[in-house]
C-alpha positions as CSV (number, residue, x, y, z in Angstrom):
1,X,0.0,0.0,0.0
2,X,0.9,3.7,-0.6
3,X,-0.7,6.2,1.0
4,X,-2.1,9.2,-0.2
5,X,-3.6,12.7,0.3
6,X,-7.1,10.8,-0.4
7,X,-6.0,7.9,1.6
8,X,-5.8,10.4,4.7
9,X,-9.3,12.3,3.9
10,X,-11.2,9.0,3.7
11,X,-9.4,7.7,7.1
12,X,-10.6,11.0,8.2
13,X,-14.4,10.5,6.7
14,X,-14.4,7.1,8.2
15,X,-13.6,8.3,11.6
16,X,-10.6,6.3,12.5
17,X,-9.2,7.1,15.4
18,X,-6.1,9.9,15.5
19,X,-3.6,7.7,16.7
20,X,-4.6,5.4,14.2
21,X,-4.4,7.7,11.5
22,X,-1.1,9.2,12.8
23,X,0.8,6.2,13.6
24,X,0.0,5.2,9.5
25,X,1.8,8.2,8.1
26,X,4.9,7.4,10.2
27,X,4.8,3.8,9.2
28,X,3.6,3.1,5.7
29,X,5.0,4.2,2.1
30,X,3.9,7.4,0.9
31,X,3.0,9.9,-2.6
32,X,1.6,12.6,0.0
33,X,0.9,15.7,-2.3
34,X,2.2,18.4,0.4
35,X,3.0,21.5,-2.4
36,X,1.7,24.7,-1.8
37,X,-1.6,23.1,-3.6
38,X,-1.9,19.9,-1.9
39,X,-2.1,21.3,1.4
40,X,-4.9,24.1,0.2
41,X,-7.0,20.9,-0.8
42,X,-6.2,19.4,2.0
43,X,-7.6,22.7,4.2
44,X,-10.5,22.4,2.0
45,X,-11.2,19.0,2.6
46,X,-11.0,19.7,6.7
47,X,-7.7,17.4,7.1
48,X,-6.1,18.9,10.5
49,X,-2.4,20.5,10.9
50,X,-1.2,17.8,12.9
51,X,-2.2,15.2,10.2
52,X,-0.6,17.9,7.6
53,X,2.6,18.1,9.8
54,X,3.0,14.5,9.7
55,X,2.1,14.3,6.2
56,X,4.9,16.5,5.2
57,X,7.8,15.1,8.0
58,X,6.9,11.5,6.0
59,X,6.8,13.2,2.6
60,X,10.2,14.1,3.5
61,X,11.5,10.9,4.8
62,X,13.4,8.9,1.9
63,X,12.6,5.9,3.6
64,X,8.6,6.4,3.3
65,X,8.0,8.6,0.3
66,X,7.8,7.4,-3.0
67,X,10.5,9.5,-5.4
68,X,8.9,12.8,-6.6
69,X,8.1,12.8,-10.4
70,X,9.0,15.7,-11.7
71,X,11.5,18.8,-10.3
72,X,11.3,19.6,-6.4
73,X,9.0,22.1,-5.6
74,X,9.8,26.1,-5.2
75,X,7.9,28.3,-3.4
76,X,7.7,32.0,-4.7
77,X,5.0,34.6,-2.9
78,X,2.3,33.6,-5.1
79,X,2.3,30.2,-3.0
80,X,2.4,31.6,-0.2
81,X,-0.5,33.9,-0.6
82,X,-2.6,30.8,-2.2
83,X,-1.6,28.9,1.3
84,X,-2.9,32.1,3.4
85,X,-6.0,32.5,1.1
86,X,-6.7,28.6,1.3
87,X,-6.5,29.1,5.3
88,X,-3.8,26.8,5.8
89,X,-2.8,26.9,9.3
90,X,0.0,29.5,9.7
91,X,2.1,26.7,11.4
92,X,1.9,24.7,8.3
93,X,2.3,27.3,6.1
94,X,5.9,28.4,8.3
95,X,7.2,24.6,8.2
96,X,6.4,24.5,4.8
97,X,8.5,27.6,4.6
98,X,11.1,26.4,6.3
99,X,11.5,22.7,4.3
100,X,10.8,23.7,1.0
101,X,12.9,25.6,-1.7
102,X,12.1,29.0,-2.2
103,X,12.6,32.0,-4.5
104,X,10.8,34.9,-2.3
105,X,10.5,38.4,-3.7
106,X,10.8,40.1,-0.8
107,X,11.6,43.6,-2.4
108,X,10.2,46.5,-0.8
109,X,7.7,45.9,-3.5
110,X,7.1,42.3,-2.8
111,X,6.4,42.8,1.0
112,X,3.8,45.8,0.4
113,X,1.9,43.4,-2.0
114,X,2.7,40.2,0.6
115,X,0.9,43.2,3.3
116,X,-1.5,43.9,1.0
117,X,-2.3,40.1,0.5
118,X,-3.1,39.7,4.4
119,X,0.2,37.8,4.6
120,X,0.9,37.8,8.5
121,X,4.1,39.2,10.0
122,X,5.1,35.9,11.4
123,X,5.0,34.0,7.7
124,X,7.1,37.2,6.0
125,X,9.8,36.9,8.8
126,X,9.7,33.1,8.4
127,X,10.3,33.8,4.2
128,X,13.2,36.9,5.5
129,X,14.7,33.7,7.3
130,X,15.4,31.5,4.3
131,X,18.8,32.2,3.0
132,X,19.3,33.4,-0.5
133,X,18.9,30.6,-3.1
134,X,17.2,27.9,-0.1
């Protein structure tokens, strides 16, 4: 078995119990969708942070996830305002910062329109934090 982002949601839908649920993504093989995208859809689909967390800590383990197809993910501001406006919790949305890639415009320019995007304080210091080229 492999699990996946609909494996969770119908775990989830079937009411299995958290530990359950939890102990699943640390133990069994993975293609967890946990871009920018997947984890809007899986906001929309009511999946909780801690299942996200765990989701993304397994997508990350080589030993668990299945090998990506296609180039790694980078996040550029446009992400990150689709994660904000798709209500992924800000937690989430700083680990992912923290994990993943990035190319940030975080001109003077880019930070007025990350402001005017409702981007909070803590996720624009959390992109400042990446080094150059991360």
């Amino acid at each position: 078995e492999v699990l996946s982002n609909n494996s969770i949601v119908s775990m989830i839908a079937a009411k299995v119990s958290k530990d359950i649920i939890l102990t699943k993504i640390r133990t069994t093989k993975n293609s967890f969708d946990v871009t920018s995208a997947g984890l809007v859809r899986l906001q929309q689909n009511k999946v909780a942070a801690d299942y996200m967390k765990a989701m993304m800590l397994a997508a990350g383990d080589t030993k668990l996830a299945s090998p990506a197809a296609g180039p790694a993910e980078v996040l550029t501001n446009n992400e990150v305002v689709a994660m904000i406006t798709g209500q992924v919790p800000r937690a989430i949305i700083i680990e992912k910062i923290r994990v993943t890639k990035a190319k940030y415009d975080l001109t003077t320019e880019g930070v007025v329109t990350l402001t005017s995007n409702k981007v909070p304080q803590d996720v624009v210091k959390a992109m400042m934090a990446v080094p150059p080229g991360e």
